[in-house]
C-alpha positions in Angstrom: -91.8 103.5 -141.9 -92.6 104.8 -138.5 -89.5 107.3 -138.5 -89.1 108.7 -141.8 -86.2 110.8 -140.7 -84.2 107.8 -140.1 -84.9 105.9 -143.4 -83.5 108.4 -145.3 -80.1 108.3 -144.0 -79.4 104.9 -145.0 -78.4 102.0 -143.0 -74.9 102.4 -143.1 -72.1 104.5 -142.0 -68.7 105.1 -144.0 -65.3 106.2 -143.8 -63.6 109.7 -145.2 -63.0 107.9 -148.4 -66.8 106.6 -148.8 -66.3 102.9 -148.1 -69.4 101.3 -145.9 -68.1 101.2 -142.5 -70.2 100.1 -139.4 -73.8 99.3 -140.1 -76.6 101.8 -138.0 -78.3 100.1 -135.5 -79.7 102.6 -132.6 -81.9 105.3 -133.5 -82.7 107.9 -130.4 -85.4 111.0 -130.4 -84.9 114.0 -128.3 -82.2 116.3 -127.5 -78.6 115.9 -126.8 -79.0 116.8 -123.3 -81.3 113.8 -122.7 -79.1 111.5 -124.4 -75.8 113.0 -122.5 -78.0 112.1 -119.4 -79.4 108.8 -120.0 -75.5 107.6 -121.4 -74.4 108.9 -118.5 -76.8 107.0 -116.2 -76.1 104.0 -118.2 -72.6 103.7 -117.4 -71.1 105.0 -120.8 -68.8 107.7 -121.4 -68.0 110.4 -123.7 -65.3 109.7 -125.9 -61.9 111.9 -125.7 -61.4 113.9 -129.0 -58.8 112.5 -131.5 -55.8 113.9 -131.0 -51.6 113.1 -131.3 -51.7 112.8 -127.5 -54.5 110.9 -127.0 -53.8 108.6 -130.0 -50.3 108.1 -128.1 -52.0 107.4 -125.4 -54.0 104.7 -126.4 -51.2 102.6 -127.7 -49.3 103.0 -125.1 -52.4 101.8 -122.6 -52.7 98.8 -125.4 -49.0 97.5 -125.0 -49.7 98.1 -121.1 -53.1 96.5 -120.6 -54.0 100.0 -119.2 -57.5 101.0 -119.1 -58.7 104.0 -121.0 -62.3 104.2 -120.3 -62.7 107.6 -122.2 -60.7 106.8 -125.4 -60.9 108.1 -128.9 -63.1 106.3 -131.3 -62.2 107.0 -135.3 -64.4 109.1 -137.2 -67.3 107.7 -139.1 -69.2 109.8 -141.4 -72.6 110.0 -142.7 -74.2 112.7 -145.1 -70.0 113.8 -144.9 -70.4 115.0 -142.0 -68.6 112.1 -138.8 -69.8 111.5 -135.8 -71.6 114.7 -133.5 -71.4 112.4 -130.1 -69.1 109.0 -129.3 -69.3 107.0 -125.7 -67.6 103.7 -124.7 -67.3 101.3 -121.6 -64.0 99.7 -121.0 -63.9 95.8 -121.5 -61.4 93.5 -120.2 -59.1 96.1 -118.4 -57.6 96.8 -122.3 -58.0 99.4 -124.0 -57.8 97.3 -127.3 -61.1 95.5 -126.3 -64.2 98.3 -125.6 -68.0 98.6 -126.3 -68.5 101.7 -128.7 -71.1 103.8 -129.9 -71.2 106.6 -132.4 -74.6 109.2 -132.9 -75.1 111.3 -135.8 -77.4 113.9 -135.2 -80.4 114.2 -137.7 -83.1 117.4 -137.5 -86.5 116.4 -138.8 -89.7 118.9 -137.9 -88.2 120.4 -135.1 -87.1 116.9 -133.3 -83.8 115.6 -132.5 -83.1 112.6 -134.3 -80.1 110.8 -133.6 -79.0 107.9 -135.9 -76.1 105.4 -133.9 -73.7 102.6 -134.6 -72.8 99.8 -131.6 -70.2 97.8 -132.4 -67.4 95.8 -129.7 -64.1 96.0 -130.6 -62.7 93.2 -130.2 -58.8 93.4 -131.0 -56.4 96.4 -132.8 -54.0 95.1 -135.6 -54.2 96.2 -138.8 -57.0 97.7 -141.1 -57.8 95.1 -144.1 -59.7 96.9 -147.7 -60.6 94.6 -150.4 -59.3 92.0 -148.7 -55.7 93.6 -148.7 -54.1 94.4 -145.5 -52.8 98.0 -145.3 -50.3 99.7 -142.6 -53.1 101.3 -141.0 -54.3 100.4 -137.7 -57.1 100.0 -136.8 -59.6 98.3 -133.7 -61.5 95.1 -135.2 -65.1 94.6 -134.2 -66.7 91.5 -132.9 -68.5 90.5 -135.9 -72.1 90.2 -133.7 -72.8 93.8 -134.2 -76.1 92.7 -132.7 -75.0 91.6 -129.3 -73.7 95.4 -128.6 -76.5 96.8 -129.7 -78.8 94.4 -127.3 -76.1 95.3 -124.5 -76.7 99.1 -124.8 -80.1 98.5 -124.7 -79.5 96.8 -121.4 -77.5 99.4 -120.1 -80.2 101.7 -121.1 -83.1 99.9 -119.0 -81.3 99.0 -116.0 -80.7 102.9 -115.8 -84.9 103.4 -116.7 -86.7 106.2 -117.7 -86.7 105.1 -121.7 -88.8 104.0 -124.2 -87.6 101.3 -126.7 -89.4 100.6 -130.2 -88.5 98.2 -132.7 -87.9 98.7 -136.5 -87.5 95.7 -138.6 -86.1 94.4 -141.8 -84.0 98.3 -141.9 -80.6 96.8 -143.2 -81.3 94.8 -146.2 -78.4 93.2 -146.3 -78.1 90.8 -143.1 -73.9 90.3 -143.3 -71.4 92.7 -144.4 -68.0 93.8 -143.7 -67.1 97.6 -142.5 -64.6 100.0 -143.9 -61.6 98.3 -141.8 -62.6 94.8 -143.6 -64.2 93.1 -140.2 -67.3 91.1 -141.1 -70.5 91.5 -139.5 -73.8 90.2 -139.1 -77.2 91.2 -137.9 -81.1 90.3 -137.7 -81.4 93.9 -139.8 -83.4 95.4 -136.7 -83.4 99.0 -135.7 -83.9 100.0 -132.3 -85.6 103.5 -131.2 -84.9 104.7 -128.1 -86.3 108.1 -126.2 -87.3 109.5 -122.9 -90.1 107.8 -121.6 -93.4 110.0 -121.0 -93.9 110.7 -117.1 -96.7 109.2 -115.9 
């Protein structure tokens, strides 16, 4: 593999108590002030911290159909350690529909690696494990985990100045379901992004 860095994370991310959450789909080389600045240019924005305020806060923007454009995603976790960076776009004036994505930051010879998970969320009700509905509540994701991915990507090259490189066949396992219970599916592509080389 072209980015041996990456491989050895593993393809997925999980929750606190280990379960395979979201499946990685965005890969990014350089250093977090390249990627705060290409998000940025791209339309995305840095998630708020998770905290009692701005968990009430979302809720109350859900009953309301209030936007949140800088709302808290839940912490994912790979190699134990969650999230290092998390931006979203608003969707739908709601704040329980949103485009997401989380990066975990991975140091390999002196590069910035980043590993990433795009999913959409598509509703909030509650969390489902082992097919068993729990009291926790939770965002659902739109089960194309694909079609988030392809509109970061997007987002990315309207904005220019990146590179984008293809891995394929990195998740072996084509459909799944994350540590909330939401199924997914995916062509099992990885997409590299980075800064592209002035000319």
């Amino acid at each position: 593999m072209r980015y041996p860095a990456l491989a050895a994370v593993g393809t997925r991310s999980f929750t606190l108590k280990g379960v395979p959450g979201d499946p990685l789909n965005l890969a990014f080389v350089g250093s977090e002030g390249d990627l705060l600045r290409l998000m940025a240019r791209a339309g995305w924005f840095p998630a708020d911290p998770v905290t009692l305020r701005s968990s009430l806060r979302i809720t109350m923007d859900s009953i309301v159909r209030r936007p949140y454009v800088d709302a808290p995603v839940s912490s994912l976790y790979i190699r134990n350690r969650k999230q290092d960076l998390a931006f979203e776009q608003p969707a739908a004036g709601n704040p329980s529909k949103r485009h997401h994505v989380r990066f975990w930051r991975i140091d390999a010879s002196g590069t910035a690696q980043w590993m990433a998970a795009a999913t959409y969320d598509a509703s909030i009700g509650l969390s489902r494990v082992n097919g068993h509905v729990t009291d926790h509540v939770t965002h659902h994701i739109s089960a194309d985990v694909d079609a988030e991915r392809d509109k970061l990507l997007a987002d990315l090259r309207r904005a220019g100045g990146v590179t984008i490189d293809w891995v394929d066949d990195f998740q072996p396992a084509h459909d799944g379901r994350n540590g909330g219970g939401d199924p997914f599916h995916t062509d099992g592509r990885l997409a590299v992004f980075a800064i592209a080389a002035a000319q």
